[in-house]
N, C-alpha and C positions, 0 to 999 in steps of 0.2 A: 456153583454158587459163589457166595463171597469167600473170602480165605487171606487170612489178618496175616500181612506181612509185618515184622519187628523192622523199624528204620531206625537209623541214628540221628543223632539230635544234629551232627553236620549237613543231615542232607534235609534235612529241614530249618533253613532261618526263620521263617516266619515263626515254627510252632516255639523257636530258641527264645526270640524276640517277645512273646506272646507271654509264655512263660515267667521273663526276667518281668515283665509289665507286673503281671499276677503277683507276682514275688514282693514287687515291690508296692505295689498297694495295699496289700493284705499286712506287709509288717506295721502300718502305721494305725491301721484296724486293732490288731493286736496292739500296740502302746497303748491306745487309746482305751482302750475295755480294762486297763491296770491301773490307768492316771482319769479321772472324769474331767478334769484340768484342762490337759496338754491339749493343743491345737497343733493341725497341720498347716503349715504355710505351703502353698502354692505363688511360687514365680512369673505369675499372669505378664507381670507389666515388663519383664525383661524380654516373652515371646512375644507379646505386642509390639515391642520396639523392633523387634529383629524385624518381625513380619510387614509392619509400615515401612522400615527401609527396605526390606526387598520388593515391596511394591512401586516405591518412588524409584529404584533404581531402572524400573521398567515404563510406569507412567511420564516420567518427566522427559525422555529421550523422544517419546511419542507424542507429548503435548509437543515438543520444542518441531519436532516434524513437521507438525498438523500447521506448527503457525509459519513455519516457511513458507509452506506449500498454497497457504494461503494469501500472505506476502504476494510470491510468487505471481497467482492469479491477479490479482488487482493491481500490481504494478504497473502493469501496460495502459490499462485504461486511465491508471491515475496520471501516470503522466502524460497521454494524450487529452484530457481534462487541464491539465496546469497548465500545459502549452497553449494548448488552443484560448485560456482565463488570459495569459500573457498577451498572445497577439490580438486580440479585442482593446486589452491596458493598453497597447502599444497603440495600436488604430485611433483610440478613443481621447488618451494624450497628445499626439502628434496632429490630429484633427484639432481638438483644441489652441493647440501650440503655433499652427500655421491662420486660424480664423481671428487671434489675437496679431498675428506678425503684419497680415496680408491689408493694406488700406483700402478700406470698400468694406471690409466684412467685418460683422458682427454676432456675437452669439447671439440665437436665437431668432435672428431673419435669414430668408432665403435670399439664398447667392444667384449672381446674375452669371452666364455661362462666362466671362471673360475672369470675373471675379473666382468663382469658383475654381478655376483651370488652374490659378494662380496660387489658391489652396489647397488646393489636391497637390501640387509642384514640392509646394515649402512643406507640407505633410510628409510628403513621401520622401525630400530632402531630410529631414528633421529626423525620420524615422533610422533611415542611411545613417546619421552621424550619430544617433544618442542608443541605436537597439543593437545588442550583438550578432554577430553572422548570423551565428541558427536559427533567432527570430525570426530574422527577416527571409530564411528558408521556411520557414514554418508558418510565414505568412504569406508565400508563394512568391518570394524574390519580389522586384520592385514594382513588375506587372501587379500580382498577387496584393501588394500591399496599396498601390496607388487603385487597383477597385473597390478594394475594402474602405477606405477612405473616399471615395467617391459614393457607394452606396452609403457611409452613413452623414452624409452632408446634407442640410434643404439647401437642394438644388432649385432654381425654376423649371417651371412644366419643360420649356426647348433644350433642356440640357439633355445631352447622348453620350453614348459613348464617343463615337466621332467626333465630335464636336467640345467635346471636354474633359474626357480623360487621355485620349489619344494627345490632344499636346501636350496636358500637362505631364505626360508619362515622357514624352519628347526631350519636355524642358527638364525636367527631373532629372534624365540620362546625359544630359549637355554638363562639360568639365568645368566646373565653377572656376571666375575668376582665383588666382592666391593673392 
């Protein structure tokens, strides 16, 4: 059957611990049944404090995580978004820039294939001298940026490639007078 071994209070913390607890709750029991007065204060808001900071010292390492990681993710697509906003501005000004420079052309009518070759040219000039390297890699070098400009001009119907981006990509690459 059972058979009650005697332990010492060393080999037991918990019943040591358990005890001092008893101890010490019961003496303020007793104060209080001598005085109908006295009050016990409990220290609530100094273990709330401890306990919030040891929470933020866990939470806040993980929030700061969370938002790198997050960062992180949308980086890439943000800045394939900003580039690609950029070389449209660039296309979209430079088009502009060249349809005001070029005699014959005007915003808002279509270009005639001799006209337009000569916008597409001063476009893709314009873009060369005013957009930084990377742009103009990000707009597929001067090929890249002289069809971007080409598709967004009114062309007439007989305008082609052949026949009017092909020179003015031609004259575009020729060493300008200094």
């Amino acid at each position: 059957m059972f058979r009650f071994v005697p332990v010492t209070v060393r080999a037991r913390p918990f019943a040591a611990a358990s005890l001092a607890l008893a101890l010490a709750l019961a003496a303020p029991s007793a104060a209080s049944a001598a005085s109908p007065t006295a009050a016990v204060t409990v220290p609530w808001g100094d273990t709330l404090a401890a306990a919030i900071q040891g929470i933020g010292s866990v939470v806040v390492p993980l929030a700061v995580t969370a938002l790198m990681a997050a960062l992180a993710r949308i980086a890439g697509p943000l800045r394939v978004l900003i580039t690609a906003s950029l070389v449209e501005h660039l296309v979209r000004n430079a088009g502009a820039y060249a349809v005001n420079a070029v005699a014959g052309a005007a915003q808002g009518r279509t270009l005639t294939v001799p006209v337009g070759s000569l916008v597409i040219a001063g476009a893709v000039q314009r873009g060369l001298d005013a957009a930084p390297g990377w742009l103009i890699q990000a707009a597929g070098g001067v090929d890249g940026l002289g069809e971007k400009v080409f598709r967004s001009l009114p062309l007439a119907e007989e305008a082609t490639v052949a026949n009017t981006l092909v020179p003015a990509l031609r004259a575009a690459r020729m060493p300008r007078p200094a």
